[in-house]
Each structure stands twice: as structure tokens, then as C-alpha cells.
LOTIMAR-49330 format. One record per residue (C-alpha): residue in three letters; chain; x, y, z. Coordinates in Angstrom, 3 decimals. Layout:
BEGIN
  code  unit        xx        yy        zz
   ALA     A         X         Y         Z
...
END
This chain:
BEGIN
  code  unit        xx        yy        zz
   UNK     A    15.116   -28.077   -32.035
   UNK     A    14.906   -24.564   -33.859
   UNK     A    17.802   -24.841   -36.156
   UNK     A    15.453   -24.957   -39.613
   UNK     A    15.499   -21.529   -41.004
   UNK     A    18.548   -20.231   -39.027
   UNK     A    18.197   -16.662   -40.858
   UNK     A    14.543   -16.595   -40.173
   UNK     A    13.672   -14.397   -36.704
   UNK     A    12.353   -15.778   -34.133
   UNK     A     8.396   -15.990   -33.561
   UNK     A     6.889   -14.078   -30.917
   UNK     A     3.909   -14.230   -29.204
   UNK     A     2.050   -11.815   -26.123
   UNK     A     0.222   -12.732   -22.762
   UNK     A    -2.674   -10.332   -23.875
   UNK     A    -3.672   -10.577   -20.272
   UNK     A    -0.073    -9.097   -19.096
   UNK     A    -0.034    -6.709   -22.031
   UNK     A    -3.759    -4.984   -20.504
   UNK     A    -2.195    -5.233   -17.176
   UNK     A     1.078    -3.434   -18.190
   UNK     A    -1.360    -0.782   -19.630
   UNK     A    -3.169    -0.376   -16.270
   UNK     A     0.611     0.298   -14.700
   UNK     A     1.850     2.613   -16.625
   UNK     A    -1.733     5.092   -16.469
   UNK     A    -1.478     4.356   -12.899
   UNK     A     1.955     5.319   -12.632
   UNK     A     1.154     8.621   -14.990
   UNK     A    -1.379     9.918   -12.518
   UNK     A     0.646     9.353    -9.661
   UNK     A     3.890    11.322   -11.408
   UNK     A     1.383    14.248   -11.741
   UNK     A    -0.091    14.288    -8.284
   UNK     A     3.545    13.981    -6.541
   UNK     A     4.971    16.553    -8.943
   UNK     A     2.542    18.738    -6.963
   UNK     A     3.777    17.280    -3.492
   UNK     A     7.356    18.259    -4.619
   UNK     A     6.186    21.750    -5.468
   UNK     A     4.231    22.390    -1.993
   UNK     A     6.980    21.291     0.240
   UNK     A    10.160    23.234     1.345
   UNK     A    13.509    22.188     2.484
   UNK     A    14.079    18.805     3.731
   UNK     A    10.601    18.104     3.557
   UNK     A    11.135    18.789    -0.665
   UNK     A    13.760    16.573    -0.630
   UNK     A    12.201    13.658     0.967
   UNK     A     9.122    14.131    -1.509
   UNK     A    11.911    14.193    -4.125
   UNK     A    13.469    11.017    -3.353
   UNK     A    10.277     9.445    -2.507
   UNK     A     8.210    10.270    -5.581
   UNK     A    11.176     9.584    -7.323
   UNK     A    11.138     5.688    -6.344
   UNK     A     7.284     5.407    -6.486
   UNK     A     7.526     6.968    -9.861
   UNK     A    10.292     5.257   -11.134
   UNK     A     9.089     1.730    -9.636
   UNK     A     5.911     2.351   -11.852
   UNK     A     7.573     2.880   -14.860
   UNK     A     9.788     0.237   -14.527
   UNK     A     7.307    -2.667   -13.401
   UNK     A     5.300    -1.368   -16.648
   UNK     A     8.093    -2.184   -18.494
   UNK     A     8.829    -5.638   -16.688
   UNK     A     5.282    -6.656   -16.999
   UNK     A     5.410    -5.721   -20.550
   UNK     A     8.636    -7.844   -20.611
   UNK     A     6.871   -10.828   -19.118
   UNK     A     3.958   -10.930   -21.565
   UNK     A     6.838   -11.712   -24.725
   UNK     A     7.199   -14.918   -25.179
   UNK     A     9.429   -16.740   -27.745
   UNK     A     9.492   -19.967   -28.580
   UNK     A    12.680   -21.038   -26.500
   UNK     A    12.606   -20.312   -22.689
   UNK     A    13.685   -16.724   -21.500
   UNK     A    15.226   -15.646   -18.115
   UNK     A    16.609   -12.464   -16.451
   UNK     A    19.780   -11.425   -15.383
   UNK     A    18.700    -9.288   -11.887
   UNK     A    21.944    -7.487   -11.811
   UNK     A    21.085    -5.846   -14.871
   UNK     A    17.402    -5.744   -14.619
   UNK     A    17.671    -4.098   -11.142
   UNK     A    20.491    -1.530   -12.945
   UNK     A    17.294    -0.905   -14.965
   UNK     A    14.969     0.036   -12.645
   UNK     A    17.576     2.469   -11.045
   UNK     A    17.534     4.392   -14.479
   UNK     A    14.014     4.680   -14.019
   UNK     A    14.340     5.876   -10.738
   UNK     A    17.326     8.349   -11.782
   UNK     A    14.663     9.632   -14.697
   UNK     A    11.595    10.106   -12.622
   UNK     A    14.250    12.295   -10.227
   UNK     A    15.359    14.559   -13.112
   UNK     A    11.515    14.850   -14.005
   UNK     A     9.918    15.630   -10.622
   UNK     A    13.263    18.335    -9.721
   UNK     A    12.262    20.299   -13.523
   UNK     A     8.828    19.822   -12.899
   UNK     A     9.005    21.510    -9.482
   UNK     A    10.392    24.698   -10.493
   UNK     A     9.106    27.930   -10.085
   UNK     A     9.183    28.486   -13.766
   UNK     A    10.049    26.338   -16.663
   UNK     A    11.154    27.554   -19.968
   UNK     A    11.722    25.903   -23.161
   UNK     A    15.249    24.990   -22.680
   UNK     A    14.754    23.644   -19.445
   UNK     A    11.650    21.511   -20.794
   UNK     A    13.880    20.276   -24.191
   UNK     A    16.331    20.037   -22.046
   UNK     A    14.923    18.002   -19.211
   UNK     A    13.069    15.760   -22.243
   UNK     A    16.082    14.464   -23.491
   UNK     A    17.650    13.826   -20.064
   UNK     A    14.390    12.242   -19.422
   UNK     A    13.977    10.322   -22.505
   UNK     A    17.583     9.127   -22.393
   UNK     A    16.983     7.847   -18.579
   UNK     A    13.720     6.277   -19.884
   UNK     A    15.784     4.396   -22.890
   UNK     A    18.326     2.964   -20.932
   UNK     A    15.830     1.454   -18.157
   UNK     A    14.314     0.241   -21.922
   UNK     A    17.441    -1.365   -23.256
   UNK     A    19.160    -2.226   -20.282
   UNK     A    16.146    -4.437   -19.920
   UNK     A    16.455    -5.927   -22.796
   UNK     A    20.172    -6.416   -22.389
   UNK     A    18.805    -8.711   -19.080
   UNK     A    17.141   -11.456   -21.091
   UNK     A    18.986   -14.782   -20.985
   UNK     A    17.794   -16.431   -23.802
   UNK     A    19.670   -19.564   -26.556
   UNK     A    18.748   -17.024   -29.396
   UNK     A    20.729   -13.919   -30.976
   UNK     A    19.638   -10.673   -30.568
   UNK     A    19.845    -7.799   -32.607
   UNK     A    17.845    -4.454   -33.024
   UNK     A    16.405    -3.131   -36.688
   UNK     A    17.836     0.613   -36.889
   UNK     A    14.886     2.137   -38.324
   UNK     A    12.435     1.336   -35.241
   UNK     A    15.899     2.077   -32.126
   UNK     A    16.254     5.581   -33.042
   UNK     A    12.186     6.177   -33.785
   UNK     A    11.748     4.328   -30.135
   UNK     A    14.383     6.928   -28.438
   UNK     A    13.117     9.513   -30.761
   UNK     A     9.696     8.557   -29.124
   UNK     A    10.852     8.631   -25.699
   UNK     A    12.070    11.867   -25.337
   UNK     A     8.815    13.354   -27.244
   UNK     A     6.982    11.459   -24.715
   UNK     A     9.071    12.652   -21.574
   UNK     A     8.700    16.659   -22.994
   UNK     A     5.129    15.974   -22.952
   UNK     A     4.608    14.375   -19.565
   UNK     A     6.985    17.237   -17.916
   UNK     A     4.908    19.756   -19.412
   UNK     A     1.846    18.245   -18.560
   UNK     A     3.093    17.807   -15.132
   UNK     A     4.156    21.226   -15.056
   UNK     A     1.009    22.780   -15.667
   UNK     A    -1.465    20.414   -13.882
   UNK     A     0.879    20.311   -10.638
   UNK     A    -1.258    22.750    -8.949
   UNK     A    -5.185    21.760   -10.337
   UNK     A    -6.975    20.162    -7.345
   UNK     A   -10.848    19.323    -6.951
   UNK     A   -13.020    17.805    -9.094
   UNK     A   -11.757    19.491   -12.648
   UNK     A    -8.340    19.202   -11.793
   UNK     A    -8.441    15.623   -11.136
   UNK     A   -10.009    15.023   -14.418
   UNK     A    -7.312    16.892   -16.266
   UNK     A    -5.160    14.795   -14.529
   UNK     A    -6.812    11.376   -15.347
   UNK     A    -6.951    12.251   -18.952
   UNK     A    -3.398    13.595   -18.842
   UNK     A    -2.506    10.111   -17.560
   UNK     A    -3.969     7.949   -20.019
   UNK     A    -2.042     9.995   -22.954
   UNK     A     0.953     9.834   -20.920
   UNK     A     0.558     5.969   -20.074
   UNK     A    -0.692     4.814   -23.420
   UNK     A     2.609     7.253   -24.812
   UNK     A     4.825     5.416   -22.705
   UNK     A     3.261     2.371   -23.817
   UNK     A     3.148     3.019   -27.267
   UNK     A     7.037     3.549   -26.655
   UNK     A     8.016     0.393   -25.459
   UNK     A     6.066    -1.886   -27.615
   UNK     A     7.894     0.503   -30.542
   UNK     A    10.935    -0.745   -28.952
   UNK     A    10.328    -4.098   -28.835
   UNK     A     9.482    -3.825   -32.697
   UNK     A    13.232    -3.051   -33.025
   UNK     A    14.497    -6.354   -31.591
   UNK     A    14.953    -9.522   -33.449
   UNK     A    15.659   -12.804   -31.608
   UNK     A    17.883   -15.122   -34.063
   UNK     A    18.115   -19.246   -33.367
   UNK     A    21.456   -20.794   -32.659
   UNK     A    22.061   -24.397   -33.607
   UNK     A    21.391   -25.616   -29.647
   UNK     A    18.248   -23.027   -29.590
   UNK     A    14.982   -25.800   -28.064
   UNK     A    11.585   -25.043   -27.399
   UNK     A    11.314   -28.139   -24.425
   UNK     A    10.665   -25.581   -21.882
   UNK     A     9.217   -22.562   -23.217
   UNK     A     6.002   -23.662   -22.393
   UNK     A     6.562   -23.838   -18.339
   UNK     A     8.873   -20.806   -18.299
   UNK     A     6.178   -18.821   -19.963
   UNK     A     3.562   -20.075   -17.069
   UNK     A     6.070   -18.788   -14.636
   UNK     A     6.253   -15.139   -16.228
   UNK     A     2.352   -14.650   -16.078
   UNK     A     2.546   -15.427   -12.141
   UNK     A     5.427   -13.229   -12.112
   UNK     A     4.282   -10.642   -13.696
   UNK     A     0.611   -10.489   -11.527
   UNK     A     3.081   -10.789    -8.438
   UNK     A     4.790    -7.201    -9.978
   UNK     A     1.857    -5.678   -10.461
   UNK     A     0.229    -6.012    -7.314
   UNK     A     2.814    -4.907    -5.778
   UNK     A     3.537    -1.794    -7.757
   UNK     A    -0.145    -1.075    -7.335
   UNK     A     0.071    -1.180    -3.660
   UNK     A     3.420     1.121    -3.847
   UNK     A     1.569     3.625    -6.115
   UNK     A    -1.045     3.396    -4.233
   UNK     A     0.912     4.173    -0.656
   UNK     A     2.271     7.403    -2.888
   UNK     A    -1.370     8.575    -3.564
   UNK     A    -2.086     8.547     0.088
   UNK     A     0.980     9.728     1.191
   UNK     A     0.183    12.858    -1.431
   UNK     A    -3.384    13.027    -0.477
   UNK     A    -3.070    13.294     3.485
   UNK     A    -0.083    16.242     2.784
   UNK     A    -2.421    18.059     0.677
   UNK     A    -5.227    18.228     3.027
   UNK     A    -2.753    19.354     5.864
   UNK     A    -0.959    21.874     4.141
   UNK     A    -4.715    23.690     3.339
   UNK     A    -3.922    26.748     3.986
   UNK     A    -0.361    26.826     4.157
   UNK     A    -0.027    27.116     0.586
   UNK     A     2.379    29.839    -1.498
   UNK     A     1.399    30.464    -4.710
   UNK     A     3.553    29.296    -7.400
   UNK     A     5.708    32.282    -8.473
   UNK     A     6.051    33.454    -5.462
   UNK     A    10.047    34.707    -4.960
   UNK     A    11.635    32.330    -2.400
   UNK     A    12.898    35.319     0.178
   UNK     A     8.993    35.197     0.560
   UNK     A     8.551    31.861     1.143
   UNK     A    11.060    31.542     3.697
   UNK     A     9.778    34.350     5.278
   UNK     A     6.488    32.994     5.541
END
């Protein structure tokens, strides 16, 4: 039992395994937001809409698993389970956010009140995915979140989001050899941002015994995250990695059929 110290928070601990994996998700996931928002840009009408909606999920799945995984690797010393109504209302915020990012993103021109704009639409989406996840866990232990460390952790996300729309703004168009090394830089700041902004999150959350609070289990419910959270990963790899090729294959067949970004729209639909 865990009732000693009853005003004493809970101690936590990290699957440092999960917590590199969750890493590896969310740069993955970076690069593959800045290569679709240049998919979104290229295509016109439905075809736009479909990339959209598409890079959207892929985008939003990425984000989201990072955050799962992430999830998975905390461990306290009780046994902790999900609620999938409200973890799958989670990843639909993600979703929602990676929408309003690759639709600003894809714009012929993006001013400063779109971008501010856009970042705190974008860092709001990116919040509630954050604690709407955290309102999932099913654990014998109160929860409660230190002030200070919520508002720096949305403060953080929407800095984060301005900065990933406008690096994905400015590096939707780079291609070859430079261009995908702006872009795999741009996506470890991004990633390690977005991690830096959920483990800044977690900081704010403190996990209280109750009287019936018992570590019996924690031990085999913390084996069956780790699988869990490989089993997440994997798959959001192969998603991501379906979106890169999707990208990849659309971008070598629309050589050539390309319209400068700028260009007025009567023109493109002329074309």
C-alpha cells in the first residue's frame, strides 16, 4: 500500500528506451510535416484537398503517437491505464492541428497575423491532444497540475507551432540535396521543440496517493506499455513512411508541371 506520506507526490520513473523512441517520432513526424506542406502547395483542387486531409492524418498520427509513446515510457508506482474514448478524442486534436497547419502553410503568402495567428490555433490544437491525454490515464492516484509549468507548457506550444509553420512555410518549396538538409535540420529543432514541450508538460502534473492507491501490479502493467508503445511506433513509422512516398512519387511526376509560388491563381487555372 501507498498510503504513508499521503501529501507527498507520487514517484515517477521513464522507459529511457521509449523516451529515445518517442524522440525518433516526433523528428520523423517533423520532416514529414515539411515535405507534405510542399505536396499541399503543388496540388490544385480536389487533388489539394485530398493532400490536405491526408497529410493532415499522417501528420497528426505522428504527433500524437509521439505523445502516446512518451505517455507509455511514465511509469508510477501504481498501475496506469487509458481511457480510448478520450485518448482517441486526442489524437483527433492532433489531426484537427496538423489541418490548420498544412491549410496556413500552403498559402500563397503568409503574413504575420496569419503566422501568430495560425500559432495559437496551432498551439491550442497541440495542448488539448496534450491534456486530453492526460485526462485519459486511469490511475488510483490524484492528479493535479503545478500552474507555473501549464501555462509555460501552452506558452511553449504555441512558440513551437509559430516556428514549425514558418519553417514549413519557407522550406515548402527547397528540393535536392540542400533543401533536404534544411529540412532534416529543421526537423530535429522542430521534433526536439515538440519534445521539449511535452516533457515540460508532464513537469506540470502531480500524481497524489489515495488510501486504496497499491503498487501489486505496476510492475506487469509497465511491461505491457513498453510492448505497446514499440507496437505504436512501428506503426506510425510505417504510416509516415507511406506519406514520404506518397510525397516523393507526386513530386517526381509533377516535374515540370510546377507554378511558382506567387503566382496569381487566374494563372494557375489557366495553365
Amino acid at each position: 500500500m501507498l498510503n504513508k506520506g499521503m501529501n507527498m507526490a507520487m514517484t515517477s520513473n521513464y522507459d529511457m528506451l521509449l523516451v529515445v523512441l518517442s524522440i525518433i517520432v516526433a523528428v520523423v513526424a517533423s520532416y514529414t510535416a515539411l515535405s507534405l506542406a510542399g505536396r499541399v502547395t503543388a496540388a490544385q483542387g480536389g487533388s489539394r484537398t485530398a493532400w490536405l486531409l491526408g497529410g493532415a492524418t499522417a501528420m497528426g498520427i505522428g504527433i500524437w503517437s509521439m505523445h502516446f509513446i512518451a505517455m507509455l515510457a511514465f511509469s508510477l508506482p501504481v498501475p496506469i491505464s487509458y481511457h480510448m474514448g478520450v485518448t482517441f478524442f486526442s489524437m483527433v486534436a492532433a489531426i484537427i492541428a496538423s489541418a490548420i497547419a498544412l491549410f496556413i502553410v500552403s498559402r500563397d503568402q503568409m503574413g504575420v497575423g496569419q503566422l501568430l495567428m495560425g500559432g495559437v490555433l496551432m498551439g491550442v490544437g497541440i495542448g488539448t491532444m496534450h491534456y486530453s491525454g492526460m485526462a485519459a490515464i486511469q490511475v488510483d492516484a490524484n492528479v493535479s497540475y503545478d500552474p507555473v509549468f501549464f501555462v509555460l507548457s501552452v506558452v511553449i506550444a504555441v512558440v513551437v507551432s509559430v516556428v514549425a509553420l514558418w519553417l514549413a512555410f519557407h522550406l515548402r518549396n527547397e528540393t535536392g540535396g540542400i533543401g533536404m538538409l534544411q529540412k532534416v535540420v529543421s526537423a530535429f529543432v522542430m521534433g526536439g521543440a515538440i519534445i521539449g514541450l511535452h516533457y515540460t508538460a508532464m513537469m506540470a502534473s502531480n500524481f497524489m496517493p489515495t488510501a486504496t492507491s497499491t503498487a501489486s501490479q505496476a510492475a506487469s502493467a509497465a511491461m505491457d506499455s513498453a510492448w505497446l508503445g514499440w507496437v505504436i511506433g512501428v506503426s506510425t513509422f510505417l504510416v509516415l513512411g507511406l506519406a514520404l512516398i506518397s510525397s516523393m512519387i507526386s513530386q517526381r511526376t509533377a516535374v515540370g508541371q510546377r507554378v511558382p509560388v506567387g503566382v496569381p491563381k487566374e494563372v494557375r487555372t489557366a495553365r
